[in-house]
N, C-alpha and C positions, 0 to 999 in steps of 0.2 A: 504494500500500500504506500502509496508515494505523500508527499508532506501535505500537499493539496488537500489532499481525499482524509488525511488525518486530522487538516484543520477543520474542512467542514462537519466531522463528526462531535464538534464543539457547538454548533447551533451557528457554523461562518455559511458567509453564500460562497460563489466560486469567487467572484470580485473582493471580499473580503478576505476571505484565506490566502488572496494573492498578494493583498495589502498586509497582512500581519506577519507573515511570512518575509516581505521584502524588508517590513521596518525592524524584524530581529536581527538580520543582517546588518543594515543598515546602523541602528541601533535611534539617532536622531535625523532625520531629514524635511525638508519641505516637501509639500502637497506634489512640486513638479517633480522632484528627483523618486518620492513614491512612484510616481504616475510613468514615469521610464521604464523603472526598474520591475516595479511587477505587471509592466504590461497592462495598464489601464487607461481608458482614453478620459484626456483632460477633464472634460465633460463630466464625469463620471467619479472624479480622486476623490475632491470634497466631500461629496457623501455617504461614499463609503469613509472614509478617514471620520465624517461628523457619528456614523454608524459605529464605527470600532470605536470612539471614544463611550459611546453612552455604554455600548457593552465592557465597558471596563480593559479592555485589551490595550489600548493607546493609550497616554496622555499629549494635552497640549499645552507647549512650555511658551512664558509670555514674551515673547521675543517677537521683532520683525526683521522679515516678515515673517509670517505664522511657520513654526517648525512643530514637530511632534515626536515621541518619543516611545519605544515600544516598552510595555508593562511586563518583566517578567514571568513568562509562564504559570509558575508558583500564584506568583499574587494574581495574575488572571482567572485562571483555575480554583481560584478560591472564592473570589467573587463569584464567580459562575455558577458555582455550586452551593453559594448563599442563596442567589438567588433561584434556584431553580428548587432548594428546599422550599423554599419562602410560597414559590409557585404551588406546589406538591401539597403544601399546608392547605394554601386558601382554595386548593381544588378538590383536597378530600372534606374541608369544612363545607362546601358548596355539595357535594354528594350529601354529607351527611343531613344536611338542613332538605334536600330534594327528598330524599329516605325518609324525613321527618313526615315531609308534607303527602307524599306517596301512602305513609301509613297511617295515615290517618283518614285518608281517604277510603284504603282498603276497607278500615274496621266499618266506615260509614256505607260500605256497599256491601257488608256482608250477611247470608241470608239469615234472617231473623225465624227464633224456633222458640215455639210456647214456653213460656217459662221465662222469658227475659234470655235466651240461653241464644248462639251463634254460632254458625258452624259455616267455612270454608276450605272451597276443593284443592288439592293443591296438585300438578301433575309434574313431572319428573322426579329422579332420585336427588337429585341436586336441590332443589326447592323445597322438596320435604325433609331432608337433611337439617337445612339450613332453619325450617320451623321447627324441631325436633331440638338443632342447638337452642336457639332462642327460647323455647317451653326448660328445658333445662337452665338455663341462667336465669330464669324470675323464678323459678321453684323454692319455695318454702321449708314444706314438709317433707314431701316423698316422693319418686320416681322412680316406676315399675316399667320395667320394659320386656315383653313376648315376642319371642322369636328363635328360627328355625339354629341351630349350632353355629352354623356358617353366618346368619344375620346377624347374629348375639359376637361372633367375632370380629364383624367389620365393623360393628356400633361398637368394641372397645378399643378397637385402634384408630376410627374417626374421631370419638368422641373423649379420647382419653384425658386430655387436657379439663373437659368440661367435669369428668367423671371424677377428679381429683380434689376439683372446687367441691364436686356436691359432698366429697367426704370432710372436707374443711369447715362447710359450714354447716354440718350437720345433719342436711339432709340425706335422708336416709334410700338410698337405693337397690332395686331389686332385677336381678336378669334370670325370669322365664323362658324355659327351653318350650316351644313346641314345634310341632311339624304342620297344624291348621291353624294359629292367629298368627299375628304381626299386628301388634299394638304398643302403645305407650299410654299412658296414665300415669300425669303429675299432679301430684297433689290432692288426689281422689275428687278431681275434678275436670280436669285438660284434658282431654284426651285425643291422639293421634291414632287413626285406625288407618291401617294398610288395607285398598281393596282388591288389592290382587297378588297371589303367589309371588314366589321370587323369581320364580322362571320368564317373567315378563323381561324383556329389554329394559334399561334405565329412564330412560325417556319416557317412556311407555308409563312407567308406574303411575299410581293416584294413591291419594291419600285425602281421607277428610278428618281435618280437623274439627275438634265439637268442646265446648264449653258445658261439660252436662254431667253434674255430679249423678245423676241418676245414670245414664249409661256409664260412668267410670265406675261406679259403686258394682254393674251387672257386670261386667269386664273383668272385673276381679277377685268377683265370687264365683264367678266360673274357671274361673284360670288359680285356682288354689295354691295347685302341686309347684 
């Protein structure tokens, strides 16, 4: 990979990496002796040159006529990666506030069942995973989970991290071997039921979720052993 194609993996354009690239050489030069050197037309130096200074790569030193100065690597590359955490932050706080807003929508669309109680479908293994973590992180009391050997082994190496917490704070958890349920039941009231065998595809899968101390309560008088 040539220095080019090394700069631009920085966030340079091609006109840029030819400009930062010529002023390390260089080390101090004006806008024309850039504009020679890395092959840029006149036209063109100034704003690339006013470009690398904002991204921190340049400085310009107060002299006439205007000269400029290349920022060592180090100190560029540090900045850079100030700001691109900086980015990174205000883009997962931007996700997390959309997720806000998203769920809250969900809960207001979800189908209403006698009793104040609400139940939604969820379809893939990935999405019901992901409901299954989250019923596990608000958990209180208890958390029983039903499944076939092989389900009960993939839920302790997925879930292992979470399964550690619920010993820490005391909730108390339970892993049901069967070969006909796949469920969950937190808190003798949450409950996640699986409606299809394991032998479905991942995509494939479904799952309803139900807020129904009365089916958690039948779910778990049936399922004893």
């Amino acid at each position: 990979m040539d220095e080019i194609e090394t700069a631009k993996k920085l966030g340079l354009n091609e006109y840029e990496s030819r400009a930062y690239l010529s002023m390390l050489k260089l080390g101090s030069a004006e806008a024309s002796a850039v504009s020679k050197s890395a092959s840029i037309p006149r036209a063109r130096v100034y704003d690339v040159l006013s470009s690398l200074e904002k991204k921190g790569f340049i400085e310009k030193k107060p002299s006439k006529p205007v000269a400029y100065i290349a920022v060592a690597p180090s100190k560029a590359l540090a900045l850079l990666k100030e700001q691109k955490r900086n980015h990174l932050e205000k883009h997962l706080n931007e996700i997390d506030a959309i997720a806000s807003i998203l769920e809250k929508q969900l809960f207001q669309k979800e189908n209403p069942v006698p009793g104040g109680e609400h139940a939604i479908l969820l379809e893939g293994r990935a999405n019901i995973y992901a409901k299954l973590g989250a019923l596990l992180e608000n958990s209180q009391e208890s958390a029983v989970i039903c499944s076939s050997d092989e389900g009960i082994a993939r839920k302790k190496q997925g879930f292992a991290s979470k399964f550690a917490s619920l010993n820490r704070r005391g909730v108390k958890l339970k892993m049901k071997r069967s070969t006909n349920s796949r469920f969950a039941v937190i808190d003798r009231k949450n409950v996640l039921l699986f409606l299809h065998p394991e032998n479905v595809e991942e995509k494939q899968e479904k799952a309803l979720v139900i807020n129904s101390p009365y089916i958690a309560n039948y779910l778990l008088s049936n399922n004893k052993k």
